[in-house]
C-alpha positions as CSV (number, residue, x, y, z in Angstrom):
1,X,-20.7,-66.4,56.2
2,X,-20.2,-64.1,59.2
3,X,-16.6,-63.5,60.2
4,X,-15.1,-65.2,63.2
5,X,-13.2,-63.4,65.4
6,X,-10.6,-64.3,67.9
7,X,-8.8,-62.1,70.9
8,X,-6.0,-62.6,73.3
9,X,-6.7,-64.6,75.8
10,X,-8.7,-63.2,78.6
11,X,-6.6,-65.8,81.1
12,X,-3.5,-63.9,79.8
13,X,-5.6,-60.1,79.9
14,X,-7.1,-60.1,83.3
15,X,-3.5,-61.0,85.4
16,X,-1.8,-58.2,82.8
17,X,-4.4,-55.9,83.7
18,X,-4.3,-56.4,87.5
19,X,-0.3,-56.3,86.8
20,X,-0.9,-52.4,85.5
21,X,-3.2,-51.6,87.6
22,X,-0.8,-52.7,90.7
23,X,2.1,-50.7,89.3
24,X,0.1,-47.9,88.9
25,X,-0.8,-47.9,93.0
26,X,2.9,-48.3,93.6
27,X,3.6,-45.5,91.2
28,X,1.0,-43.3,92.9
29,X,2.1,-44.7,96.4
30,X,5.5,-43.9,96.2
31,X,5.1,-40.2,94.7
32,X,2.6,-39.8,97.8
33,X,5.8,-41.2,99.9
34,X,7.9,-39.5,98.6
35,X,10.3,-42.3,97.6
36,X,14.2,-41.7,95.8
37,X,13.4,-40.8,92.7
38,X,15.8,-43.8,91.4
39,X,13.1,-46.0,92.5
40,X,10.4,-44.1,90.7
41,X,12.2,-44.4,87.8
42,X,12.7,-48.0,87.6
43,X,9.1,-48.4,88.8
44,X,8.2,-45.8,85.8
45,X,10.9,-48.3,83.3
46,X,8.9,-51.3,84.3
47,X,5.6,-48.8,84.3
48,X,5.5,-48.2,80.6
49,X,5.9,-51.3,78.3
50,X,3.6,-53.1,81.1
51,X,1.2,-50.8,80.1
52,X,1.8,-51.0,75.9
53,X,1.7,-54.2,76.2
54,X,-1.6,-54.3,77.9
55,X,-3.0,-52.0,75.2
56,X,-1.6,-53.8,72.4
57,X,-2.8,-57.2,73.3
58,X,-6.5,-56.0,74.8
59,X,-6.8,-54.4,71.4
60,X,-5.4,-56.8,69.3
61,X,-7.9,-58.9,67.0
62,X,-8.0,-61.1,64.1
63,X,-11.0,-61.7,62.0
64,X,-11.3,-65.0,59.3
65,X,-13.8,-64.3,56.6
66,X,-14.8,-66.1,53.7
67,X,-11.5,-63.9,51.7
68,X,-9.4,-63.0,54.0
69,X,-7.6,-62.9,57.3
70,X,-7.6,-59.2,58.8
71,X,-5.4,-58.9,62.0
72,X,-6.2,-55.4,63.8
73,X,-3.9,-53.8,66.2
74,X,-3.5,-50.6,68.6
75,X,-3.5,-48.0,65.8
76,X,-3.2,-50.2,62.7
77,X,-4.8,-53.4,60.8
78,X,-3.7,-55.7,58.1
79,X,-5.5,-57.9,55.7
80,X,-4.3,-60.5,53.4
81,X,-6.3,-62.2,50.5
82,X,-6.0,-66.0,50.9
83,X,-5.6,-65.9,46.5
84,X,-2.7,-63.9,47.2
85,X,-1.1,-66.3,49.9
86,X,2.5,-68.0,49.0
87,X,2.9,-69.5,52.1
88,X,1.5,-70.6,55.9
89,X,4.1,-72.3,57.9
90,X,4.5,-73.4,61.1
91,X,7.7,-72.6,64.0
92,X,7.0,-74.5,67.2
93,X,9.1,-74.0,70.3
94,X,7.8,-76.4,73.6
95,X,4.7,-75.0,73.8
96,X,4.8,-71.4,71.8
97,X,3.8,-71.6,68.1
98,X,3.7,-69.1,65.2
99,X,2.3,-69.1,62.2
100,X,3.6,-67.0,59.4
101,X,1.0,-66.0,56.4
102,X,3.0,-65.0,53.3
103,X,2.2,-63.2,50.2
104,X,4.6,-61.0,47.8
105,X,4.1,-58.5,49.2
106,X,2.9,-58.7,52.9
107,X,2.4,-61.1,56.0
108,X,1.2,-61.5,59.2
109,X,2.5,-63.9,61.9
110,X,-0.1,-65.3,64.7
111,X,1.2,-67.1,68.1
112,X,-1.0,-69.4,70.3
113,X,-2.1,-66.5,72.8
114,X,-5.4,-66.6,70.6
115,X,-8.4,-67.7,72.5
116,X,-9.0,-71.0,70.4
117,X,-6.1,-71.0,68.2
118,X,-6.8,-74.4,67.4
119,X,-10.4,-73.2,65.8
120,X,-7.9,-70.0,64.1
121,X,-6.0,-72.6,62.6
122,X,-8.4,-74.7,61.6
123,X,-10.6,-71.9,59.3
124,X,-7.2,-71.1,58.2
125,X,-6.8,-74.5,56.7
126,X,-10.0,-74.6,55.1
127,X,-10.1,-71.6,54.0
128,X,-6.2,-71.0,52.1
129,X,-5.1,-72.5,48.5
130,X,-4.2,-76.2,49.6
131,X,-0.7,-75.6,47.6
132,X,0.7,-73.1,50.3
133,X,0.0,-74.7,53.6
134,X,3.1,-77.0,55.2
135,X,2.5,-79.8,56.7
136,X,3.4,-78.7,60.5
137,X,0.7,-76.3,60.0
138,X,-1.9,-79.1,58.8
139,X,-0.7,-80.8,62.1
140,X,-0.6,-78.0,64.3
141,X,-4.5,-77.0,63.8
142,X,-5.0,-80.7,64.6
143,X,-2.9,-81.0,67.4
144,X,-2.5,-77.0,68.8
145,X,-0.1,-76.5,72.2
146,X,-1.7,-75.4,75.2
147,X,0.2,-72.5,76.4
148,X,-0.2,-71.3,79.8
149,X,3.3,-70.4,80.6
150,X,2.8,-66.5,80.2
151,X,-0.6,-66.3,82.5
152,X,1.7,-68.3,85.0
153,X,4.2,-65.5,85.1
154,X,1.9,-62.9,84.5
155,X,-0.3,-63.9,88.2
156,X,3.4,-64.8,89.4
157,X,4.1,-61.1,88.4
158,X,0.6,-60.1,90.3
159,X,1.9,-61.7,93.6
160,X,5.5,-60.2,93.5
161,X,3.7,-56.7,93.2
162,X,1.1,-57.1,95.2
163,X,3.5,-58.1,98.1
164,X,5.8,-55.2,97.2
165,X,2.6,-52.9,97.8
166,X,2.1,-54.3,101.0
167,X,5.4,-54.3,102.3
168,X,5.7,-50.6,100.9
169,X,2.3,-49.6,102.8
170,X,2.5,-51.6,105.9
171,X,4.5,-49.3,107.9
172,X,2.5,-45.8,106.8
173,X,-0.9,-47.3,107.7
């Protein structure tokens, strides 16, 4: 059987992208105006983890084979063996949920900003020794949240910027 593989959520990428590349115009745009430097370093402070976190989570991937789960990140990967799972439980808060796959040794923790986490969770379940999955997670791949809180704040983040660009540019032009 073919691997599956799921992503972050494109609804979640594309606003985080256009929230990069925004802060890099008003990076560029205020060099060009020469603005306080103060203000280029905060723009710089809120520059930087905008743009690791766009990395991390455009690059971040986890693939369900017939074995294992293997989650690869910007500059590393993991895999666990489902025979050498202990564990898979659940933590649900509102509408955010982890998982948490334990061995001795090792585990990996997903979150519901997984294009079709419910589909994740469900191969997960199939797959695993019956003995180590709780019984939140059995009813969280039957019942998965719909998160749409962070691609709210992430276009909310895309207007703020976006207006700030404007209001920054209106009186040069």
């Amino acid at each position: 059987m073919e691997p599956s593989t799921y992503s972050i959520r494109k609804s979640f990428l594309i606003p985080l992208g256009l929230v990069v590349l925004l802060s890099v115009v008003l990076f560029v745009s205020a060099l060009i105006l020469q603005l306080p430097t103060a203000k280029i370093i905060i723009l710089v402070a809120f520059l930087l983890p905008a743009c690791i976190i766009f990395a991390e989570s455009s690059r971040r991937k986890i693939s369900v084979t017939t074995d294992a789960v293997k989650v690869n990140k910007l500059l590393r990967s993991k895999s666990l063996n489902y025979a050498e799972l202990t564990a898979i439980e659940t933590i649900r808060v509102r509408k955010r949920a982890f998982v948490s796959l334990s061995s001795e040794n090792d585990f990996i923790i997903l979150s519901n900003s997984y294009d079709q986490f419910g589909r994740l969770l469900k191969q997960l379940v199939a797959r695993a020794p019956e003995e180590v999955i709780s019984d939140e997670t059995r009813h969280l791949a039957e019942n998965p949240p719909k998160k749409c809180g962070d691609v709210f704040s992430a276009w909310l983040a895309v207007a703020v910027l976006a207006l700030v660009i404007y209001v920054q540019l209106r009186g040069v032009f």
